[in-house]
Backbone as CSV, one residue per row, in Angstrom:
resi,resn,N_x,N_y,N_z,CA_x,CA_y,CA_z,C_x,C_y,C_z
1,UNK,2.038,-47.068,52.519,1.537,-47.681,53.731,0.351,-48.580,53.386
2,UNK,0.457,-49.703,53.819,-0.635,-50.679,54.227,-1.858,-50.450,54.478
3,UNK,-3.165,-50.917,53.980,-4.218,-50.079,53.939,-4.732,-51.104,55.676
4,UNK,-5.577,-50.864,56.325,-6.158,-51.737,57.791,-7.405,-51.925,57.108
5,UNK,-8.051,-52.997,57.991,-9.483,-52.843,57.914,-10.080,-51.732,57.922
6,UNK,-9.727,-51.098,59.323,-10.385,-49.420,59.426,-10.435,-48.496,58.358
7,UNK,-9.330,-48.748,57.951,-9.315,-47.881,56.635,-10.254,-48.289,55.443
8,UNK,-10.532,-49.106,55.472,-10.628,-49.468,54.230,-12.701,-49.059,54.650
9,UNK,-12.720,-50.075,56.025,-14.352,-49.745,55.831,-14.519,-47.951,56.178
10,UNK,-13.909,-47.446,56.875,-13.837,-45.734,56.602,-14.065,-45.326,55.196
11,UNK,-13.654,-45.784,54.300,-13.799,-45.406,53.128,-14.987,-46.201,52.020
12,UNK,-15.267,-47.039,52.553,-16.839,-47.841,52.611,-17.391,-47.209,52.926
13,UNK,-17.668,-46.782,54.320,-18.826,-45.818,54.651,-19.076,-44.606,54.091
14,UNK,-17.757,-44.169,53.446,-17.753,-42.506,53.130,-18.305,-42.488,51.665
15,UNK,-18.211,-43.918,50.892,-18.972,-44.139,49.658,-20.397,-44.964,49.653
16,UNK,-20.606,-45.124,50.284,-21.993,-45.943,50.680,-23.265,-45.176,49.940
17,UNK,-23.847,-45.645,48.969,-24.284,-45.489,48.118,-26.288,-45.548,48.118
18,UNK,-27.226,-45.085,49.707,-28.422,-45.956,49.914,-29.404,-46.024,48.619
19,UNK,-28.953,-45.029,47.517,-29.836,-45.577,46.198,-29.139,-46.740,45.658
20,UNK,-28.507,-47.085,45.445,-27.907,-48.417,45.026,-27.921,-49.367,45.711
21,UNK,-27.785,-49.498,46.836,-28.291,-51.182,47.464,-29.421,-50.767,47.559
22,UNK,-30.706,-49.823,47.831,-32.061,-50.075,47.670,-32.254,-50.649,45.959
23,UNK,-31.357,-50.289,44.772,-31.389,-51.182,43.776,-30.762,-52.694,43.879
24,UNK,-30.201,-52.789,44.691,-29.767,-53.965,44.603,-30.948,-55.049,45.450
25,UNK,-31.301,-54.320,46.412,-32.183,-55.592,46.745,-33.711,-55.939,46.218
26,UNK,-33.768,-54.993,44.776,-34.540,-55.587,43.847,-34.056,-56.450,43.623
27,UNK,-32.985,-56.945,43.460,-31.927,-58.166,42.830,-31.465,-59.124,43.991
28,UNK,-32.269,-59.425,45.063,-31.791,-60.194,45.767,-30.632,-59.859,46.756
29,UNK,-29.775,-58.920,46.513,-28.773,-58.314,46.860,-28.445,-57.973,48.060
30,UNK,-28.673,-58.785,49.267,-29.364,-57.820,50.482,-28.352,-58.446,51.264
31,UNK,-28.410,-58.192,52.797,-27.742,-58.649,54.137,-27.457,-57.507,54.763
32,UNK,-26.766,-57.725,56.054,-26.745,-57.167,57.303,-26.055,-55.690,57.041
33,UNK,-25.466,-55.259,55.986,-24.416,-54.709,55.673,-24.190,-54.129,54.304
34,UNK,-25.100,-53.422,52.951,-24.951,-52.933,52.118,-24.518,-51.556,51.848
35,UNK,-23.267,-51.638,50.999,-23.068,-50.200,51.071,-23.397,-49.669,49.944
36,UNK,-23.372,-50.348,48.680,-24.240,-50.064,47.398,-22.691,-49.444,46.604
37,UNK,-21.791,-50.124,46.656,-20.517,-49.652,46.091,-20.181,-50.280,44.820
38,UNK,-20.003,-49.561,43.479,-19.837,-50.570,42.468,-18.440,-51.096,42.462
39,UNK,-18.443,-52.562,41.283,-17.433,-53.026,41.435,-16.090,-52.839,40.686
40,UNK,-16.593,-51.647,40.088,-14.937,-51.018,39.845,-14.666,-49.881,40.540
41,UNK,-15.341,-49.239,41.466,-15.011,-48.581,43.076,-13.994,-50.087,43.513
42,UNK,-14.620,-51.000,43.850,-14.006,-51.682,44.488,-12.801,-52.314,44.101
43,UNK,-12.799,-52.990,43.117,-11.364,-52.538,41.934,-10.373,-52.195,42.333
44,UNK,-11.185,-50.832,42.709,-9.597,-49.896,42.507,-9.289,-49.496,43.869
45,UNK,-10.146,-49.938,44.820,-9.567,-50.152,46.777,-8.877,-50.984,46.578
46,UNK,-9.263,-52.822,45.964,-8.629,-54.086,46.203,-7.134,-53.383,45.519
47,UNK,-6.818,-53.164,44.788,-5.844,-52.398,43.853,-4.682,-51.595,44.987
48,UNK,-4.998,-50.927,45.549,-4.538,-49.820,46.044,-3.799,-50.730,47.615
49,UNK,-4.764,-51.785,48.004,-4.609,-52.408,49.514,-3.799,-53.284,48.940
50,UNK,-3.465,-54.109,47.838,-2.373,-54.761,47.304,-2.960,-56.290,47.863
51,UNK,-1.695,-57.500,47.812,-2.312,-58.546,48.247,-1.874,-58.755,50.131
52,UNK,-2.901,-59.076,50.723,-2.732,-59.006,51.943,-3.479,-60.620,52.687
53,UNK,-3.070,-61.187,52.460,-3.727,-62.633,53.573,-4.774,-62.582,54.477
54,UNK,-3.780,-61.504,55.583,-4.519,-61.275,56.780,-5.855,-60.383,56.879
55,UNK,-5.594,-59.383,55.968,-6.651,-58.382,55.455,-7.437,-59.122,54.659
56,UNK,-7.596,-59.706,53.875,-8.607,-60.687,53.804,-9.413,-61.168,54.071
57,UNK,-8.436,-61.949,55.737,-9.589,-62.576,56.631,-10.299,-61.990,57.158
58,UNK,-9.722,-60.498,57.792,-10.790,-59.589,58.445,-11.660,-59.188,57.622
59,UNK,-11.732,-59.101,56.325,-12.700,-58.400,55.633,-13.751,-59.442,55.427
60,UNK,-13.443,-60.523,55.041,-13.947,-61.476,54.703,-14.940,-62.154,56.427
61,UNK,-14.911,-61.818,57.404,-15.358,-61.857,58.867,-16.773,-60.813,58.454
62,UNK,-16.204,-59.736,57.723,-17.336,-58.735,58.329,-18.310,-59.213,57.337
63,UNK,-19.546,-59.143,57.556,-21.196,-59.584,56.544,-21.177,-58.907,55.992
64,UNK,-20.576,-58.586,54.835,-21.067,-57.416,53.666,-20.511,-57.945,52.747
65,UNK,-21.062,-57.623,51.624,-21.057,-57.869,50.071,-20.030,-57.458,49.892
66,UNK,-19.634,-56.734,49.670,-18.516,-55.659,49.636,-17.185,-55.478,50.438
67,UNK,-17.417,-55.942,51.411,-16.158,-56.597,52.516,-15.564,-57.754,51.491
68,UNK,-16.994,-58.807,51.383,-16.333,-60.245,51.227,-15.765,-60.107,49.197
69,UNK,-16.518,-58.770,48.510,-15.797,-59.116,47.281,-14.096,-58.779,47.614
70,UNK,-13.780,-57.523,48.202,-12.583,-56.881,48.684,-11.949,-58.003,48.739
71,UNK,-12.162,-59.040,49.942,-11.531,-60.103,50.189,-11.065,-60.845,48.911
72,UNK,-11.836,-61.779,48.643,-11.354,-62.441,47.081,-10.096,-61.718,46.588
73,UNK,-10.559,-60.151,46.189,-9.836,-59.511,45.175,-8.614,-59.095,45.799
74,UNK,-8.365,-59.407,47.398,-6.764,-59.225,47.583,-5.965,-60.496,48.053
75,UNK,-6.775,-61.508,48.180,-6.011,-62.777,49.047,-5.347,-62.909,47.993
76,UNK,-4.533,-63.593,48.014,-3.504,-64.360,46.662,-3.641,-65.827,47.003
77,UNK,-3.798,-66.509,45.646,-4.185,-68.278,45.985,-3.353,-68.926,46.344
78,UNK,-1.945,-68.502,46.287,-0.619,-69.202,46.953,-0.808,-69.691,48.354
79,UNK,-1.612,-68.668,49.508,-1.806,-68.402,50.530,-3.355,-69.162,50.967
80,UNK,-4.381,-69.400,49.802,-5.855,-69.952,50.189,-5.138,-71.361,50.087
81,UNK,-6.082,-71.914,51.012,-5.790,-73.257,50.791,-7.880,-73.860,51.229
82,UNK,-7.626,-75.370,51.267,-9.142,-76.066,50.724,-9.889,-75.827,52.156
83,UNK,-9.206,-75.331,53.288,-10.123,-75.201,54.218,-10.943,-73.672,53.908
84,UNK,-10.157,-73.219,53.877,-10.580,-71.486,53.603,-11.334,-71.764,52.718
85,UNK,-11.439,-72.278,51.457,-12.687,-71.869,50.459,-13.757,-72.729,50.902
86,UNK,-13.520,-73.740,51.771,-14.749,-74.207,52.090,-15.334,-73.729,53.557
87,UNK,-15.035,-73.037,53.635,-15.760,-72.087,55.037,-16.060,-70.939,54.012
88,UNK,-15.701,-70.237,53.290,-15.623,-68.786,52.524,-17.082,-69.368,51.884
89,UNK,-16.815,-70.470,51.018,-18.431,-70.919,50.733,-19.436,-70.873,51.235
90,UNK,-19.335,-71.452,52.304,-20.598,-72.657,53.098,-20.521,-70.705,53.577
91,UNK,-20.434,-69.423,53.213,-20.748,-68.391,53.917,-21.463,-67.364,52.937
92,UNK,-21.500,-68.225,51.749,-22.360,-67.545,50.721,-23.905,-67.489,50.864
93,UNK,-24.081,-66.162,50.612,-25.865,-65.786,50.846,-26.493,-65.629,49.827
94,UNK,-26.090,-65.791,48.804,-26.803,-65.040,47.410,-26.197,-65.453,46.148
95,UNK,-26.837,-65.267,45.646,-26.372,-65.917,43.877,-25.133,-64.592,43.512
């Protein structure tokens, strides 16, 4: 079965990490939304949710670091096209 948004941030929250994004925003790392999840946790969600378009976009909607890496790591580029990366950009907060 198909992983949802719900699911996926359910399982965000249930790993949410507050010593690790308080390390991260030594590093600039910050916004509305840190769950402090590393990125081979995340890995292996994007992994598991397979490639999904639509799941993407919703993830990629919500302000979090961690939403928007998810995103990247399941869209497939067949499916991005030059409008999407230039909105996905112009939505970058941080190095």
């Amino acid at each position: 079965m198909a992983l949802t948004f719900n699911a996926i941030y359910q399982r965000l929250q249930a790993q949410r990490d507050p010593t690790a994004a308080t390390g991260m925003a030594r590093f600039a790392i910050t916004g509305p939304d840190v769950f402090g999840i590393s990125l081979p946790a995340l890995r292996a969600l994007a992994k598991e949710a397979g490639r999904d378009h639509d799941l993407a976009a919703q993830l990629w909607a919500w302000p979090s670091r961690e939403t928007r890496i998810l995103a990247t790591m399941i869209d497939h580029w067949k499916w991005v096209d030059e409008t999407q990366m230039e909105t996905w950009a112009a939505d970058f907060s941080g190095w």
